[in-house]
N, C-alpha and C positions, 0 to 999 in steps of 0.2 A: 666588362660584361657583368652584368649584377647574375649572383647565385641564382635564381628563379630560373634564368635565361641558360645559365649551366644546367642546372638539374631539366631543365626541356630540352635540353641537344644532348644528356644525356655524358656528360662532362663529369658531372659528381654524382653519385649514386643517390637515388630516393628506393622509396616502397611506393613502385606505384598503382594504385588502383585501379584509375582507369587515363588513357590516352588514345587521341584519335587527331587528325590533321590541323585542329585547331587548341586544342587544353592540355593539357595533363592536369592529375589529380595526384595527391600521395598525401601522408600523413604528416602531420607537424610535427618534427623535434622534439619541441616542447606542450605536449597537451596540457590544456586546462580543466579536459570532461575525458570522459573513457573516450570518445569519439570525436577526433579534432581534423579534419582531413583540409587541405588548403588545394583549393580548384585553380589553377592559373592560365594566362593567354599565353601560348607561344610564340606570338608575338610581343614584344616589348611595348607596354606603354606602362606610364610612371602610375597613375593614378586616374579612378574614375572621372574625375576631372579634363583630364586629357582624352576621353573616348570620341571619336568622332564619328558622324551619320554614316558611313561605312563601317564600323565599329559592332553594329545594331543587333548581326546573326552572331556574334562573339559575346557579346554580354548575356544575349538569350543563350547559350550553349553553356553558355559557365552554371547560369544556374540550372538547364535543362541536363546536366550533367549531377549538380550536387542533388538533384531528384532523382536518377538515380542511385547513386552510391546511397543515400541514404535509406529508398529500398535494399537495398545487397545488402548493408550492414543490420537492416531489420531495427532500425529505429524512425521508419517512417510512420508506423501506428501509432507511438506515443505522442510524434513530435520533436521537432529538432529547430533549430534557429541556424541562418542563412546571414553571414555578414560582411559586410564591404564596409571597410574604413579609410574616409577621403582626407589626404593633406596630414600637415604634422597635430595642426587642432584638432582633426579628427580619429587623431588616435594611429594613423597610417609608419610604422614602422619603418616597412620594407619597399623599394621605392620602384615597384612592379604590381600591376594590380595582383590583388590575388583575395578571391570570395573564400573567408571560414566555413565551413559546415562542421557544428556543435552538437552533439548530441551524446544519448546513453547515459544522459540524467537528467531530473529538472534544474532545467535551468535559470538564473536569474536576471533580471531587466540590466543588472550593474555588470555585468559580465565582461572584463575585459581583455580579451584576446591579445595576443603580443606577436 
């Protein structure tokens, strides 16, 4: 079982922000910005690549969530950047989808999340 999939059954502790029958939310380990919070499906799938036409109210919820939180944290009036990284070329680390929400500073186009 990959870590994501533990910190969603609640196996290893996170800080979580928010959760509801389909996400959790918590903050990343290792932040790049004051504001690094990482959105995921509690369901297992590896990568946006792998989401299927069933899949469709879960991707919409990941990000209808990081609009959220990033109201609550009060950095949605400045601006925050929203990221999904597909495959090992596309920078994808951990092998569970999981959307970045970046913010509480300007940010850069070359910004890369880990």
């Amino acid at each position: 079982m990959c870590i994501f999939c533990k910190i969603a059954k609640k196996e290893i502790p996170a800080e979580l922000l928010y959760e509801d029958d389909l996400v959790a939310a918590f903050k990343d380990i290792k932040p790049i910005v004051p504001v690094h919070v990482l959105i995921i499906p509690k369901k297992h799938i590896e990568s946006i690549a792998d989401l299927q036409d069933k899949d469709e109210v879960l991707a919409g919820r990941m990000i209808m969530v990081a609009k959220k939180i990033a109201q609550n944290l009060n950095i949605s009036e400045k601006g925050y950047k929203l990221l999904f990284r597909v495959g090992r070329d596309g920078g994808q680390e951990m092998p569970h989808i999981h959307l970045h929400l970046l913010g509480g500073a300007r940010l850069s186009e070359n910004i890369r999340p880990v």
